[in-house]
N, C-alpha and C positions, 0 to 999 in steps of 0.2 A: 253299696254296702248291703241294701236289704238284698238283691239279687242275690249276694255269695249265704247269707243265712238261709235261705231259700233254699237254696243249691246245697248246701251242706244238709236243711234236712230234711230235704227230698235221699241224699246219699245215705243218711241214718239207717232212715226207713228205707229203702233197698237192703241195706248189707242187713237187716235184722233180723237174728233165726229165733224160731218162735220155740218154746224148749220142748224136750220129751217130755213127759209126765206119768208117774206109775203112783197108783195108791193102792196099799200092799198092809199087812199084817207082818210083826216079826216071828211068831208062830201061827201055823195053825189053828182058825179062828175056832172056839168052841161055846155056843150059847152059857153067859155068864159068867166064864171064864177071866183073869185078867190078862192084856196082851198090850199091846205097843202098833195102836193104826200110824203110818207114814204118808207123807206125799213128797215126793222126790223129784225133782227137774231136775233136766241136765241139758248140756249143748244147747243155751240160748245166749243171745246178746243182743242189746245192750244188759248191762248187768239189772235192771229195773224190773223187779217181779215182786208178787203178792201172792204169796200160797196160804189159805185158811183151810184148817178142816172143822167140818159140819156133823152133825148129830142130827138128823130131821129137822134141816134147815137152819139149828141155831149154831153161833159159834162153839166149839171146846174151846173154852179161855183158859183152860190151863196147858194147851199147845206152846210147845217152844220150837226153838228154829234154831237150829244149824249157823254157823258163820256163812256167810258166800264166800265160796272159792272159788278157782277157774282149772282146768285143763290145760295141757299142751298147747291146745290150740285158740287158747285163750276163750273160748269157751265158758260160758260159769257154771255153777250147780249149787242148789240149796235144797235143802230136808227140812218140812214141820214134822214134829210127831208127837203124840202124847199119849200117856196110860189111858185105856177104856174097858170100859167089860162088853163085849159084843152081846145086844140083844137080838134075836128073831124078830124081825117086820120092821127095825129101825133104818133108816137109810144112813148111810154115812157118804158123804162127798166131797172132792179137795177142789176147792174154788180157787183157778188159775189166773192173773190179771196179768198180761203182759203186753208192755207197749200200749194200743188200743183194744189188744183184742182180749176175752175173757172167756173161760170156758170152764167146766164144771165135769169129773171123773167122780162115777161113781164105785162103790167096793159092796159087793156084795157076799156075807157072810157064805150064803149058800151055795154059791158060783166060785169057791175057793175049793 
């Protein structure tokens, strides 16, 4: 019995794609302007993902999230996003947790 749990997730972890990730503005970011930062996954599985967006390291708590859906190919995809005003020298970044692995994309006002 332990052998086939083993086995099963040892197979998890194989078949498991780690998702795309884009952290994006829905206009054109403009020093203090108001705008709409996102972080967007797509094509990952198992459906088990954590996307935070960051303001110089702290959370925005007032981010909200998208349902999880999936694709065709079953596939999922989720969106945080929330209103900000883009400041100059602030960093913003969407902190990815999936499966075991974690990773951090950043958006840079000026490189838009």
């Amino acid at each position: 019995m332990l052998m086939i749990v083993v086995l099963a997730s040892l197979l998890a972890t194989c078949l498991a794609d780690a998702p795309e990730v884009q952290i994006y503005t829905y206009k054109p970011a403009k020093d203090g302007e108001l705008n709409v930062l996102l972080c967007h996954a797509k094509r990952f599985s198992p459906p088990n993902i954590k996307l935070q967006l960051l303001e110089d390291g702290k959370i925005m708590s007032e981010a909200k999230q998208t349902d999880l859906s999936f694709e065709s190919d079953w596939s999922f995809k989720l969106t945080t996003f929330v209103d900000f005003v883009p400041k100059s020298g602030m960093k913003y970044t969407c902190k990815v947790e999936h499966g075991s692995a974690s990773r951090d994309l950043q958006w840079d006002m000026n490189g838009y």
